[in-house]
C-alpha positions in Angstrom: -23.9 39.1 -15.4 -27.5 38.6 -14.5 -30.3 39.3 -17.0 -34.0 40.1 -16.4 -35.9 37.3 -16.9 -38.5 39.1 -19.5 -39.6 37.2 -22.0 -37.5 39.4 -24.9 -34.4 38.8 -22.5 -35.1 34.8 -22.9 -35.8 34.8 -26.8 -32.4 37.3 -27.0 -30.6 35.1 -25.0 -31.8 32.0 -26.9 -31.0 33.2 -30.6 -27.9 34.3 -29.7 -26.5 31.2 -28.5 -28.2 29.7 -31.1 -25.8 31.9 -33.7 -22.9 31.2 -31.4 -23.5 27.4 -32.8 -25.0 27.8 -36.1 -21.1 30.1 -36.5 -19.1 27.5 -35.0 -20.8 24.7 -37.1 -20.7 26.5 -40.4 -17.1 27.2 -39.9 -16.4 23.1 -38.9 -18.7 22.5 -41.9 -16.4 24.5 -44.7 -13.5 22.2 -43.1 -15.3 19.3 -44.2 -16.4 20.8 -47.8 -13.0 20.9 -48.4 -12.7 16.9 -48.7 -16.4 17.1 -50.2 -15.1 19.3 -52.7 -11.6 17.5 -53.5 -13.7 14.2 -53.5 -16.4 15.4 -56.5 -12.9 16.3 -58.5 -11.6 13.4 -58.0 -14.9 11.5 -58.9 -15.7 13.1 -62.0 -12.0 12.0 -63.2 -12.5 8.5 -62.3 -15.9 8.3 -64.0 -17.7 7.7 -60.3 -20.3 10.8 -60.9 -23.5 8.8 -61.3 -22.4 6.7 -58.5 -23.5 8.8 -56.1 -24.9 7.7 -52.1 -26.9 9.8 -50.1 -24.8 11.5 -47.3 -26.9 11.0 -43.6 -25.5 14.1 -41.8 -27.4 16.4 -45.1 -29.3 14.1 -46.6 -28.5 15.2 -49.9 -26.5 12.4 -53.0 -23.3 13.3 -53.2 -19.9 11.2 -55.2 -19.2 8.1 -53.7 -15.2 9.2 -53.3 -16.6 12.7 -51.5 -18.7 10.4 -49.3 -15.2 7.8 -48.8 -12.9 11.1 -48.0 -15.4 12.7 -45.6 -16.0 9.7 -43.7 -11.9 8.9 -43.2 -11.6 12.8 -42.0 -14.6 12.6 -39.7 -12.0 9.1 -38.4 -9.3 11.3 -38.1 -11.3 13.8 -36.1 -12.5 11.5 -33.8 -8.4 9.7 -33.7 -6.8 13.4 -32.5 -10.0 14.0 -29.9 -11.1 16.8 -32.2 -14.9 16.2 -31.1 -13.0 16.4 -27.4 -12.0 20.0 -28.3 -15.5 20.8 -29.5 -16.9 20.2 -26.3 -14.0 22.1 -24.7 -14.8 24.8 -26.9 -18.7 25.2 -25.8 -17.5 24.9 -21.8 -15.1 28.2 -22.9 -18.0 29.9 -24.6 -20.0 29.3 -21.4 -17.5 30.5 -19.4 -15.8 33.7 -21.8 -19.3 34.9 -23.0 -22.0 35.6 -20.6 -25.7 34.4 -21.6 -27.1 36.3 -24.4 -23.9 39.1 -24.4 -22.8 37.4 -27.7 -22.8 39.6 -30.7 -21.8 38.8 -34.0 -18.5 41.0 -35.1 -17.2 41.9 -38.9 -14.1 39.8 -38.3 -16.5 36.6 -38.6 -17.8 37.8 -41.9 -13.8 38.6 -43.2 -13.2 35.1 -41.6 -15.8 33.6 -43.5 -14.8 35.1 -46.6 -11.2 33.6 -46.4 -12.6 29.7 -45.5 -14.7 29.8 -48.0 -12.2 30.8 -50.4 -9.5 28.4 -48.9 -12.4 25.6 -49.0 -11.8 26.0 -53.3 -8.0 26.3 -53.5 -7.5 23.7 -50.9 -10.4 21.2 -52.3 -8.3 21.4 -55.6 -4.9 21.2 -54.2 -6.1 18.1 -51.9 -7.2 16.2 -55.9 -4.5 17.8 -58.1 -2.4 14.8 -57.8 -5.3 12.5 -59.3 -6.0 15.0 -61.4 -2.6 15.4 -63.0 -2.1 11.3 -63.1 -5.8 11.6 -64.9 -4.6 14.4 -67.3 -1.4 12.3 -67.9 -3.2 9.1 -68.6 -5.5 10.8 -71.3 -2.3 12.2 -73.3 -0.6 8.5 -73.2 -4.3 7.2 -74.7 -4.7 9.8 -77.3 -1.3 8.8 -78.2 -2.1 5.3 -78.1 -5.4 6.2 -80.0 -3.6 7.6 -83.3 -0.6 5.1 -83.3 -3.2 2.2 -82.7 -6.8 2.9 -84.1 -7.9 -0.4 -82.8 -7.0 0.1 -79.6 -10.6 0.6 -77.7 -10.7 3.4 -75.0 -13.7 2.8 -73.1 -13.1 -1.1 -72.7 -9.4 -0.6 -71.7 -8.9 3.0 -70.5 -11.1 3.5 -67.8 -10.2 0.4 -65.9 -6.5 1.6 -66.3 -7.9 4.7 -65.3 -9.7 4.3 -62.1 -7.2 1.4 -61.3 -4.2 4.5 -61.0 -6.1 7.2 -59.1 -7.0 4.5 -56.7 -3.5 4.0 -56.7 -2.5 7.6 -56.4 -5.3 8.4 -54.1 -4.0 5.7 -51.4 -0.5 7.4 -51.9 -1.6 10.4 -51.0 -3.9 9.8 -48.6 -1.6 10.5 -45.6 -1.1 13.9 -47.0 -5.0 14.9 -47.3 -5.6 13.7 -43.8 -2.3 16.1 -42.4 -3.8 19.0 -44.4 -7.1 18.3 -43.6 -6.1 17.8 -39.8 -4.0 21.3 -39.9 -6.7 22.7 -40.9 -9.7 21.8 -38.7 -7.2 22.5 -36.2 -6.7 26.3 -37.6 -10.6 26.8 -37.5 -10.8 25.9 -34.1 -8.5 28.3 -32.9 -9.7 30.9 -35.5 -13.4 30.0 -33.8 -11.7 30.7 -30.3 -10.1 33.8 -31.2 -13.4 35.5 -32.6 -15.7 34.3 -29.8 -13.7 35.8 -27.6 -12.3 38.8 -29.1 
């Protein structure tokens, strides 16, 4: 397909590449909220909110156990050759959709709509096991508290605390990393399938 080489062609042909990337890293992006998201839960349970480090990629503070988990999955990425798939992906684009021919359909917006909610409900599936240990560990201390008054909370309860959902966290580990894997694997082929259809 050859265009006219007008200036309003150019600027078209620009922004909607442009979208064709901003889509494709919004979607990636959600994949990676999902350990952002599961990392904050798991944070605020362990007492690690004001520890917070600033995150390069958005500069923005964010939990230091959202900043740990995104780091491992970008590892994991880069282990499978996702970023190897990326690139395959923009050669496709190249090749499936002509220079500025892209349009943007309503099955992007519906596909949005699900990641986005899937980003929540996975984000809390991905910390419900630290969560539940957490939950656990406060019934066993308020019991502890009114069978033994003395017993002090903050001086022995949060080391116990953050000591078992580092424990629980390196148990499950494995699992985030298939889910999280399944699923940035899912939104490439999702991100396929809408370019091209």
């Amino acid at each position: 397909l050859t265009m006219p080489l007008t200036l309003s062609t150019i600027v078209l042909a620009t922004l909607s590449e442009l979208l064709i990337g901003f889509i494709a890293g919004l979607f990636l992006s959600i994949v990676f909220a999902i350990l952002q998201l599961a990392g904050m839960q798991i944070s605020f349970v362990m007492g690690f909110t004001m520890a917070s480090v600033i995150d390069p990629q958005t500069s923005t503070s964010i939990p230091l156990m959202s900043q740990l988990l995104s780091l491992i999955g970008l590892m994991v990425v880069l282990a499978f050759n996702g970023h190897h798939q990326m690139l395959l992906f923009i050669a496709q684009s190249i090749e499936l959709i002509p220079l500025g021919t892209f349009y943007p359909h309503d099955t992007i917006l519906t596909y949005l709509a699900k990641a986005i909610t899937g980003m929540f409900v996975y984000g809390f599936i991905l910390s419900f096991p630290v969560l539940a240990f957490s939950l656990l560990l406060d019934v066993v201390f308020g019991m502890l508290m009114k069978t033994m008054p003395q017993f002090n909370l903050l001086v022995i309860g949060f080391p116990i605390k953050i000591t078992v959902s580092f424990m629980v966290l390196i148990a499950t580990l494995t699992s985030i990393m298939v889910i999280f894997k399944r699923e940035f694997l899912e939104t490439l082929n999702a991100l396929t399938l809408l370019f091209v259809g």
